[in-house]
C-alpha positions as CSV (number, residue, x, y, z in Angstrom):
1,X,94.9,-11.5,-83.1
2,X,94.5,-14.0,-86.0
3,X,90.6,-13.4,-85.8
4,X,90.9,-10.1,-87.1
5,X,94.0,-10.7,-89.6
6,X,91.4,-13.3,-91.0
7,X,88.3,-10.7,-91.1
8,X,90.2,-8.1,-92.8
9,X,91.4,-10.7,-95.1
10,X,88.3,-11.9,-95.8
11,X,86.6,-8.0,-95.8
12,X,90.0,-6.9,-98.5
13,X,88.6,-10.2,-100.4
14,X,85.3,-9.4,-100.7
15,X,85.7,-5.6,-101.4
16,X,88.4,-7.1,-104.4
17,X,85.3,-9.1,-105.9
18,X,82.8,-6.2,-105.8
19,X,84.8,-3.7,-107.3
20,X,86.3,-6.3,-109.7
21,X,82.4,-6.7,-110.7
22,X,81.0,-3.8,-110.8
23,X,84.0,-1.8,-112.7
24,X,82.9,-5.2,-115.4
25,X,79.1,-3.1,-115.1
26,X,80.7,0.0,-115.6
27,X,82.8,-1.1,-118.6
28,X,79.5,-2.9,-120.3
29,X,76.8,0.2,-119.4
30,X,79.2,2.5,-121.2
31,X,79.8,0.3,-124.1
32,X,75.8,0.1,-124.2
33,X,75.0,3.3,-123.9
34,X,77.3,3.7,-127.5
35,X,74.3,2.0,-129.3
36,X,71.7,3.9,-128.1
37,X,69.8,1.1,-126.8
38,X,66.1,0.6,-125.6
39,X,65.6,2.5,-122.6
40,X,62.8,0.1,-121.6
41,X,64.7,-2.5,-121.6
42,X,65.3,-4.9,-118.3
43,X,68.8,-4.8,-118.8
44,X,69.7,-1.5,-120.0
45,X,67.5,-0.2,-116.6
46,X,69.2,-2.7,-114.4
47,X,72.5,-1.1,-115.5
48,X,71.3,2.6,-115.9
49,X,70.0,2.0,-112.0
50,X,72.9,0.5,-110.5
51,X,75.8,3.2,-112.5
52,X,73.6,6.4,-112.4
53,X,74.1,7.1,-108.7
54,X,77.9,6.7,-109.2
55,X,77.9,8.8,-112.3
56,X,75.9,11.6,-111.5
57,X,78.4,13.0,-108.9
58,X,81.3,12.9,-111.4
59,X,79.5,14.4,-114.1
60,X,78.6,16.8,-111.5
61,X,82.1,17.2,-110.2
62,X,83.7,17.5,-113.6
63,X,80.9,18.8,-116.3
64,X,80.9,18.2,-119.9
65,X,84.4,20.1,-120.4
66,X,85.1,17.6,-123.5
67,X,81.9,18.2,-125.1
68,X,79.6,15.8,-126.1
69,X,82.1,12.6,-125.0
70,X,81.0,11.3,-120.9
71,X,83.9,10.8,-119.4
72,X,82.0,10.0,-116.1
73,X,82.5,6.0,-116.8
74,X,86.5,6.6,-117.0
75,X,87.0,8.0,-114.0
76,X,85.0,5.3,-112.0
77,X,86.9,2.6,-113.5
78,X,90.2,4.9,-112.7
79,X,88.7,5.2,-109.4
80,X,88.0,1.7,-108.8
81,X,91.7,0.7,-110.2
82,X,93.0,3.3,-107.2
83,X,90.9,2.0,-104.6
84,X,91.6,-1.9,-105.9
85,X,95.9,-0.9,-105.7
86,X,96.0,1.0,-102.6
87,X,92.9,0.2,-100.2
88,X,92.8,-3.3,-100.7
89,X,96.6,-4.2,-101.0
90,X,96.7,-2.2,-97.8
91,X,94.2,-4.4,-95.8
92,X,96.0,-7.5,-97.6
93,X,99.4,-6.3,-96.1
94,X,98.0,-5.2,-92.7
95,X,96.0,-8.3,-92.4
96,X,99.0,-10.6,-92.8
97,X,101.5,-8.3,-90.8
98,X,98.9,-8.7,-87.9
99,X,98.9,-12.7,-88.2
100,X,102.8,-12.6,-88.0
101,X,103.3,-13.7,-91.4
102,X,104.9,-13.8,-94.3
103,X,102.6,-11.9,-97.7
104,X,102.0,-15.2,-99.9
């Protein structure tokens, strides 16, 4: 049973990482996009490519209600926070409660 204790461990790890990252992309595309920046730029595509698919459903989902301000970018990072708390510290805890161990 230790085998999968130690996947999920290691899957709760890895997801911690990516999110950890990629809420850091969030943060930075929405402090770019502030400046106005040049949309032809490698960077500002990069980011605008690997955000937009995230925050094209929440704009959907929740519209321009505050009027000109996104606040697509806040609730991803609220999102990410949520699923960081309770997703991962629930396959940390179920990982060591199935090795028969103590959390560290």
């Amino acid at each position: 049973m230790f085998i999968v204790a130690n996947l999920i461990l290691a899957v709760a790890q890895i997801l911690d990482i990516v999110l950890s990252v990629y809420m850091w992309v969030v943060i930075i595309a929405a402090l770019i996009s502030w400046v106005s920046p040049d949309p032809y730029n490698p960077i500002v595509r990069l980011l605008y490519a690997i955000t937009e698919p995230v925050f094209r459903p929440v704009r959907k989902l929740i519209g321009f209600r505050l009027g000109p301000v996104d606040i697509s970018p806040m609730v991803v990072v609220l999102a990410i926070i949520f699923i960081r708390t309770f997703v991962i510290s629930s396959l940390i805890e179920l990982g060591y409660k199935l090795k028969g161990g103590a959390l560290p």
